[in-house]
Each structure stands twice: as structure tokens, then as C-alpha cells.
C-alpha positions, -999 to +999 in steps of 0.1 A: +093-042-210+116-072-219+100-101-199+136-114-190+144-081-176+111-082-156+121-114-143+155-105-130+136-074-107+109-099-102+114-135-103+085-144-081+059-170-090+025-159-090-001-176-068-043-165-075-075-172-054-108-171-062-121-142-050-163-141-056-153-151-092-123-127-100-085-138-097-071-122-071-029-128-073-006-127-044+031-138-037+036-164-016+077-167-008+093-182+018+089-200+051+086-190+088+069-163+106+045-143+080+052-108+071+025-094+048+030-065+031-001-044+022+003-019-014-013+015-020-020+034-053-004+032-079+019+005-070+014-031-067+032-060-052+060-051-070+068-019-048+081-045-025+103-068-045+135-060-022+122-068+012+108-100-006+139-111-014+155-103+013+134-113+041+119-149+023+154-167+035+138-163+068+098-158+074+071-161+052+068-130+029+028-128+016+017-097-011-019-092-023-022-072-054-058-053-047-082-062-073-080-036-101-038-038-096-007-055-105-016-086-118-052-093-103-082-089-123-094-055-133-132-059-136-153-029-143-173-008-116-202-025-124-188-062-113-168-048-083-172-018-060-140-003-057-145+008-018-123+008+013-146-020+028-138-046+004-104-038-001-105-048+037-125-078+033-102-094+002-072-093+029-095-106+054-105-135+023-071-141+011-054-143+048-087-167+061-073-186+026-043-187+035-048-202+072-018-185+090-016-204+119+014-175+134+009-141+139+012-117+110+042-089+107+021-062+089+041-038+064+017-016+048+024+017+028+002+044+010-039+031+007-022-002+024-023+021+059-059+023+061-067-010+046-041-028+070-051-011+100-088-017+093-080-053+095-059-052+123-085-035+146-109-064+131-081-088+144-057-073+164-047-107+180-036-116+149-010-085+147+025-097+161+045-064+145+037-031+123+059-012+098+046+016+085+059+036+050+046+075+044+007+062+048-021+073+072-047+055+088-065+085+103-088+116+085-064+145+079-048+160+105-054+196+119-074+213+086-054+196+060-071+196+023-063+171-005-032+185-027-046+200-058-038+171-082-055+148-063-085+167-060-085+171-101-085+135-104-115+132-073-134+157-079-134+168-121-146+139-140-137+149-174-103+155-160-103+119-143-114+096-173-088+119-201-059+121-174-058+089-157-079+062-177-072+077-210-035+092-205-025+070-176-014+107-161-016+093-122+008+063-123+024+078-151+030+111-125+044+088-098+077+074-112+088+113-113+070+129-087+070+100-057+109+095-060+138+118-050+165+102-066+154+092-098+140+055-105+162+033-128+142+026-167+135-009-155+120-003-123+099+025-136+085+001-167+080-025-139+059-002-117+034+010-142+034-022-165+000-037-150-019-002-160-011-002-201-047+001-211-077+024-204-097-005-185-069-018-171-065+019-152-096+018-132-082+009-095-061+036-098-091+061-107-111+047-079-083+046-052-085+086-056-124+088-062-124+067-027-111+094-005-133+105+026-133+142+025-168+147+045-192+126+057-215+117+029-188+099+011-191+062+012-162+052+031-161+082+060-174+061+087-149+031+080-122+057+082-137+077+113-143+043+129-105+031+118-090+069+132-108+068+165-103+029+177-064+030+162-051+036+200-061+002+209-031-013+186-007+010+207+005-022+227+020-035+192+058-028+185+059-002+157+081+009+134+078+041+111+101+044+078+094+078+061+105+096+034+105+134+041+098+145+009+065+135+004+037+160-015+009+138+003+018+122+035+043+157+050+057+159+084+023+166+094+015+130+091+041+120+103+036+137+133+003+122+139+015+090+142+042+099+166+015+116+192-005+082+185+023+060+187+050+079+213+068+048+221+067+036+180+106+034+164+113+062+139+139+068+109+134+094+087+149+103+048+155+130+043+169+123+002+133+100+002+098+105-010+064+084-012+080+060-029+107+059+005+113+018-008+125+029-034+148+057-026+162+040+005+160+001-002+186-009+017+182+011+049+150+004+054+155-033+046+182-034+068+163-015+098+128-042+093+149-071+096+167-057+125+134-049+137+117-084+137+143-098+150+145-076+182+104-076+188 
């Protein structure tokens, strides 16, 4: 991708901390209350370029790129253990780093539900406002089972290291299958251009490899602890963006966090998928800022 037309989409300067010796890269934009905005798998901090730009004129926009992603390090499995728990604890790092003295407005999306709500039961006086994007932070609901392509990549390893270390298949996948309208060349080649080599790939192998399906896999009890202690953020203002079309996160999900969260606000897509950001930019920009500025 031309690095000029990189810049245009994403003219952000890049900040890193130290992070028990890897460099862990966030944005930093903008002054006034702090919105940070938590990422899932694939993406990076790039997935949220547009509410950067348009919410840094007025609060203080803050996006981690997970180790493994955008442009973080990517160390191998045998310097960092790819795990819910420390996903949790480099938010917890980089946000002690940081020293917010406000309360944080928490946008998360994707993986960034679970790892955002795992830090915001840790904290939850730290949590001013929540804006959620086609995500979970609970175990499956009713007897939901992982789609078929996501259990190829968990549970197959051949299938896992050809597909998505060696053929990139998984964030390759997403710029067709996670959006309903289409994604322009440029924001597709800006989406996927931190995961051009095998080792760079790893994070989002492991994402997949992470997920709790029964309760011998290492991160279960963070997410059973997460899914029955989420009530007590039910005094937060809420607000739920979702794209309907969605192969992962359905209307069942949905769903779930409507009976959690009765009193949370709601706007559906219904020409939206995962990648809802995307497909509806300017709504949903429109509806957060309207949002913060009513809670």
C-alpha cells in the first residue's frame, strides 16, 4: 500500500510503551474527556480511524493495538502468552501509563468486548460510558457452537498454521465476509497491512485458538467470572451499535445484551456486518457523539 495513501486514511502519529520489553503502540489524539477504544481480531487500531477523527476535536481519543496487531510487536509464543488475561493486563499497563486522571468512555468491539469488560469489572469506577459494536462479553448464549470456520482455525492445526499463518486466509476472509457493502481497495490494504508475513500472523491465530469452549481451556474461568459479575456495570449508560448481518455475533447476541442491559440504547443495521464501522461510519459516529454528550 502507497504510504501516502495510508496516511490520508490514517494520519495519526504513533505513540509506544514499554511493555515487559515489547513495544506496545497506541494512538494518543486529542484532548478532553478519554474515550478508549478497545480492537478485536483481525483488526487493529485502524478499524477506528473515523471516530478518531471525528471525536479528537473534543475528548481524548486513546487506541492500543494488542501485542501481536497493528503496529505493536509480534513476538513469538514462546516470549508472550497470547491469553485473555494479559490482553487485559496490557490495557490495565498502558491506561496505569497513561495516568487518566477522568473517567474513561469505553468503545470496544469484537475480542475488545471481553477484554474491555474484564477491565471494567476490575475498575468499574473508572468506567464513565460503554459503546458496544457486534462483540460479547459472556459464554455463548442458549447452546450456541463456534461457526464452522472458526472451529477449523481452533481446533485443526494443520488447517491453522497453512490457512492463517501461511495463507493469511483469516484476515484475508474478513475484508469480504465482515462487510456488507463492500470495503473500498484502500481501506481493505489498510486493514490487513500489519499481517504481511507468516510471523507477523500469530495474534490472529491465537485470538481464535483463545476461545473458551469448555472448562479446561485456559481462559474459561476469566470468561465465566467476566459473564456472571457483568450485571454489576448495569448502572453505566450504554450504548449498543450492531450490524445485523453478522456470521458470529447474530441477533442471538444481541439479544443477550438487551436482557442484561434493558435500559442500554440500541440501533441496529440492517445493510451492516462485523465490521458495522465500517459499513455505517457515519451513523454510528454521529449516534456516539450524540451519546457522550447526552450521558
Amino acid at each position: 500500500m502507497d504510504i501516502f495513501a495510508f496516511r490520508r486514511i490514517y494520519p495519526f502519529k504513533s505513540h509506544f510503551m514499554d511493555l515487559n520489553g515489547f513495544e506496545y503502540h497506541f494512538l494518543d489524539e486529542g484532548t478532553g474527556d478519554p474515550v478508549v477504544m478497545i480492537h478485536g481480531n483481525p483488526t487493529w487500531s485502524f478499524y477506528f480511524r473515523n471516530l478518531v477523527k471525528k471525536l479528537s476535536p473534543q475528548f481524548r481519543t486513546v487506541v492500543p493495538d494488542h501485542i501481536g496487531c497493528g503496529f505493536s510487536d509480534k513476538p513469538d509464543v514462546g516470549k508472550y502468552d497470547y491469553k485473555l488475561k494479559n490482553r487485559v493486563d496490557d490495557i490495565e499497563s498502558l491506561l496505569d501509563h497513561l495516568d487518566l486522571k477522568e473517567k474513561i468512555n469505553l468503545i470496544v468491539h469484537d475480542w475488545g468486548g471481553m477484554i474491555g469488560m474484564a477491565y471494567a469489572l476490575r475498575y468499574p469506577e473508572r468506567i464513565s460510558r460503554i459503546i458496544i459494536m457486534n462483540t460479547a462479553a459472556f459464554l455463548p448464549p442458549g447452546r450456541k457452537r463456534l461457526p464452522a470456520r472458526l472451529w477449523l482455525i481452533r481446533n485443526l492445526k494443520l488447517f491453522a498454521i497453512l490457512g492463517v499463518l501461511g495463507f493469511n486466509l483469516f484476515a484475508y476472509g474478513a475484508l469480504f465476509m465482515a462487510s456488507c457493502k463492500g470495503l473500498p481497495r484502500d481501506v481493505k490494504a489498510g486493514l490487513i497491512l500489519p499481517y504481511n508475513s507468516w510471523k507477523n500472523r500469530i495474534a490472529t491465530l491465537k485470538f481464535v485458538q483463545d476461545i473458551p469452549v469448555n472448562k479446561k481451556d485456559v481462559s474459561y474461568k476469566l470468561v465465566r467470572s467476566v459473564d456472571e459479575n457483568l450485571h454489576k456495570l448495569a448502572n453505566i449508560p450504554m450504548l449498543i451499535c450492531w450490524g445485523k448481518h453478522d456470521f458470529v455475533f447474530d441477533a442471538d447476541y444481541l439479544a443477550e445484551w438487551q436482557r442484561r442491559f434493558p435500559h442500554a440504547e440500541v440501533h441496529t443495521f440492517s445493510d451492516a456486518g462485523h465490521y458495522v464501522l465500517e459499513d455505517a461510519a457515519d451513523e454510528i459516529i454521529h449516534l456516539v457523539k450524540a451519546f457522550l454528550k447526552k450521558n
